[in-house]
C-alpha positions as CSV (number, residue, x, y, z in Angstrom):
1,X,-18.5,5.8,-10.0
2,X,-15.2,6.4,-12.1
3,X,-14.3,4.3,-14.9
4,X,-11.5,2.0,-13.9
5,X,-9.8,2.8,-17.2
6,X,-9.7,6.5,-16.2
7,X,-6.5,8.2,-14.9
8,X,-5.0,6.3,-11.7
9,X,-3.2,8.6,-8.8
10,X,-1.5,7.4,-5.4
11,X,-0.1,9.8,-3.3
12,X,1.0,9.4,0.3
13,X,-1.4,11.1,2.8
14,X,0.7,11.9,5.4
15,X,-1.5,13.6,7.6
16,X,-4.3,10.5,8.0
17,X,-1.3,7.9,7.9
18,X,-2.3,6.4,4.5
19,X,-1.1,5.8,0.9
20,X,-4.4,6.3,-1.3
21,X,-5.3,5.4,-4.9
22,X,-7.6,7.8,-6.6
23,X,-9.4,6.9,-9.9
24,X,-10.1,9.7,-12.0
25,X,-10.3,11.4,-8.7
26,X,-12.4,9.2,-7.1
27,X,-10.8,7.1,-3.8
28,X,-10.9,3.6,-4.7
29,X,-8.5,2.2,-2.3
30,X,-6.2,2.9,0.3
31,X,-3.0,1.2,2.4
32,X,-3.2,2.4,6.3
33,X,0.1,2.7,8.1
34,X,2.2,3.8,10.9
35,X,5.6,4.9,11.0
36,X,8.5,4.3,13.8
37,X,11.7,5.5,13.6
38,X,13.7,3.0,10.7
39,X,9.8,1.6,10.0
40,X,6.4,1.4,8.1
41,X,3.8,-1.4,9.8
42,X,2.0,-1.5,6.7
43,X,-1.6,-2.1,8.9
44,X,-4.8,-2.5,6.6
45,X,-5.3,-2.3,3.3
46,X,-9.2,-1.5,1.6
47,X,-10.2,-1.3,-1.8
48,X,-13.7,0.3,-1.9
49,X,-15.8,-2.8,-3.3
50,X,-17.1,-1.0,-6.7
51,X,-13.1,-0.9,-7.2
52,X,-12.3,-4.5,-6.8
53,X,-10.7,-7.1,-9.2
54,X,-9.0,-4.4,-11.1
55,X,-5.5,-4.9,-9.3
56,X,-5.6,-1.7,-6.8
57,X,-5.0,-3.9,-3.7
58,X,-1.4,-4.7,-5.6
59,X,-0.8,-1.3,-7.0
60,X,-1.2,0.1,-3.5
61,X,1.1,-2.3,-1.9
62,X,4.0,-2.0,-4.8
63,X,3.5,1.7,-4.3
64,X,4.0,1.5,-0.4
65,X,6.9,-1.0,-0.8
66,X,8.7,0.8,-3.3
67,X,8.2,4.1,-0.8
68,X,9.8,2.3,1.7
69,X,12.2,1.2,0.4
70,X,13.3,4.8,-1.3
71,X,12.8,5.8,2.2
72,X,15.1,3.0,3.7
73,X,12.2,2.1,5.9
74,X,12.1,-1.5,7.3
75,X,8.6,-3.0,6.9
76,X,6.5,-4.6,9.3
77,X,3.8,-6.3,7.3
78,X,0.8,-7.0,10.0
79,X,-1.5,-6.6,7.0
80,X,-2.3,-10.2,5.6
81,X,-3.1,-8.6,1.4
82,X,0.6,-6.9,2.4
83,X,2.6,-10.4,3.4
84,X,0.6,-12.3,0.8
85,X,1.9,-9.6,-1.7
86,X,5.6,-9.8,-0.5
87,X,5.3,-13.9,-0.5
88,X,4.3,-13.7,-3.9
89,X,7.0,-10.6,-5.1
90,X,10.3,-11.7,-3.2
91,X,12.1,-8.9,-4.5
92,X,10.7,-7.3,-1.7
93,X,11.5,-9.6,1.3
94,X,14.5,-7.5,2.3
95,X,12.1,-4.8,3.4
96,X,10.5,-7.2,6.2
97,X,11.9,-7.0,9.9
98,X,10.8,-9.4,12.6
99,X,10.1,-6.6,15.2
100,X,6.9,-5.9,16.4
């Protein structure tokens, strides 16, 4: 297992629909989404369980959220760990849309 204090790296992976957060090259979480034209539904988010309680649920979801919005994506948070992050950061309630 990496070390949680080893370098941290979150890319988009376009091609399997998914942000992910590597730790010294080692997955330890990831965000699962789909896109629609003017959206991200921000869908699932893991954190592999060695990896948890060292904050990569919320790095992941400030990484996705800051993407959309550089991307001028609406969001569409049907991921509870997503809304709960967005309730508790409300800088980032202008992202959310009501569609489905």
């Amino acid at each position: 297992m990496a070390d949680p204090s080893d370098s941290i790296e979150i890319s988009d992976n376009a091609a399997d629909s998914r942000y992910e957060l590597r730790i010294g090259g080692e997955l330890a979480g990831l965000v699962e989404y789909r896109l629609t034209p003017g959206r991200i539904v921000l869908v699932h988010t893991e954190v592999l369980p060695e990896f948890e309680g060292h904050g990569v649920g919320g790095r992941l979801a400030k990484y996705a959220l800051d993407d959309a919005r550089a991307r001028g994506l609406q969001v569409v948070a049907r991921c509870p760990f997503i809304a709960e992050y967005i309730r508790r950061h409300p800088d980032y309630q202008e992202l959310l849309t009501s569609r489905r």
